[in-house]
C-alpha positions as CSV (number, residue, x, y, z in Angstrom):
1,X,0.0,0.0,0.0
2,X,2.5,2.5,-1.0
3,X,2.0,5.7,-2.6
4,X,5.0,5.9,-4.8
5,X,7.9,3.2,-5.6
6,X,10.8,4.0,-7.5
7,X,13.7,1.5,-8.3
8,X,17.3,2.1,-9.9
9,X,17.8,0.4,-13.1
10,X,19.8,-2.3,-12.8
11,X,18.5,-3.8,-9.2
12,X,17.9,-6.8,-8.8
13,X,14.1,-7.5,-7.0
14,X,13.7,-10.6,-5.6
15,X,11.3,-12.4,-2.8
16,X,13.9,-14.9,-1.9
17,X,17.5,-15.6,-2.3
18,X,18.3,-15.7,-6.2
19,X,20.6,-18.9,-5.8
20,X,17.5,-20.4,-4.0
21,X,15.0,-19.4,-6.7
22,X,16.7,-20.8,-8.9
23,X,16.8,-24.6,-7.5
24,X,13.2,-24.2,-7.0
25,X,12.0,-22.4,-10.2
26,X,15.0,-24.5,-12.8
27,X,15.1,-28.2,-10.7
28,X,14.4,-30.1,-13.8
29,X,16.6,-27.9,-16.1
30,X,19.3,-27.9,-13.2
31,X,19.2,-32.2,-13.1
32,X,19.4,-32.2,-17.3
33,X,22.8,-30.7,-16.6
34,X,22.5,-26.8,-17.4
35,X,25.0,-24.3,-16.4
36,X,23.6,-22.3,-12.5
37,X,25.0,-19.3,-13.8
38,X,23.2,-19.0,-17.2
39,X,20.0,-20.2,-15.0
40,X,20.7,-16.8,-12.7
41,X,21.7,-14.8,-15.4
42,X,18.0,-15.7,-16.9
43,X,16.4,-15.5,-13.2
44,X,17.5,-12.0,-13.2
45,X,16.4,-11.0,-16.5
46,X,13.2,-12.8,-16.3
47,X,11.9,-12.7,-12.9
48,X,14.4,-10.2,-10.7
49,X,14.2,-6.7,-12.9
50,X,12.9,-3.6,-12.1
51,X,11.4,-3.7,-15.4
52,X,9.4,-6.4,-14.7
53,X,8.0,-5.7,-11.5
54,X,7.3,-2.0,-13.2
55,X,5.4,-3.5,-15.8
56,X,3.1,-5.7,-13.1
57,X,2.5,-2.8,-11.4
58,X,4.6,-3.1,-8.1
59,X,7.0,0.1,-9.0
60,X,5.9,3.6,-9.9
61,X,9.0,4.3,-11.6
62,X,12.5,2.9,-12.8
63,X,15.4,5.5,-12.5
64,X,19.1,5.8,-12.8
65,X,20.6,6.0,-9.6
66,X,22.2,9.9,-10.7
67,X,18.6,11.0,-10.8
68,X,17.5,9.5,-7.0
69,X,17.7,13.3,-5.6
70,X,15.1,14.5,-8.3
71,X,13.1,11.6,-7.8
72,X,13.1,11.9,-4.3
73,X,12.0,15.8,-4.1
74,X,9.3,15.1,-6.3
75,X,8.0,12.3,-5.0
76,X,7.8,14.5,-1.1
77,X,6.7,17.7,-2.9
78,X,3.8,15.4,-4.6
79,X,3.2,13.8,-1.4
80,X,3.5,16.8,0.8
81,X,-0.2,17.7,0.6
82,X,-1.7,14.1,1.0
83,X,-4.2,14.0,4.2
84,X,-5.3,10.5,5.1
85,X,-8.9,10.0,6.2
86,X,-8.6,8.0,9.0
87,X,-11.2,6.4,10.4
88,X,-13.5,6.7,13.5
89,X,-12.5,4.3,16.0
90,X,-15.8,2.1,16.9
91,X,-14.3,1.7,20.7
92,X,-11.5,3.9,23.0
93,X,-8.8,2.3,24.8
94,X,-9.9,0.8,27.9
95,X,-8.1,2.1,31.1
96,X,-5.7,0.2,32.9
């Protein structure tokens, strides 16, 4: 539930350890004999980019990392006048 998610280009986004992503997501390619390191080098490309997770809708924005000061003031200045409506609580604290 975030309002705004930027990413450098060139990170690498994963849930769970690469190495272990790939013995779970490439077992049967890993037992017909095929090279780990070509399997991460596809995990990343495939499943670990920014790019990806951009295009499913998990990051705002992809930047390069010389442009994180820029992104960073615009993002606050764009967030600066947000007001939450929160709520009315149904019960108060009880005392103790």
């Amino acid at each position: 539930n975030s309002d705004y998610t930027i990413s450098w280009e060139g990170a690498k986004l994963s849930p769970i350890d690469p190495v272990a992503a790939v013995e779970i997501l490439y077992d049967e390619r890993i037992k017909a004999g095929e090279d780990r390191k070509n399997l991460l080098s596809e995990y990343y490309k495939s499943n670990a980019s920014p790019i990806k997770a951009a295009e499913g809708g998990y990051i705002t924005d992809v930047i390069s990392p010389i442009y994180t000061r820029e992104a960073l003031n615009a993002a606050l200045k764009m967030l600066s006048s947000k007001r939450e409506a929160n709520l009315p609580k149904k019960h108060s604290n009880m005392p103790l």
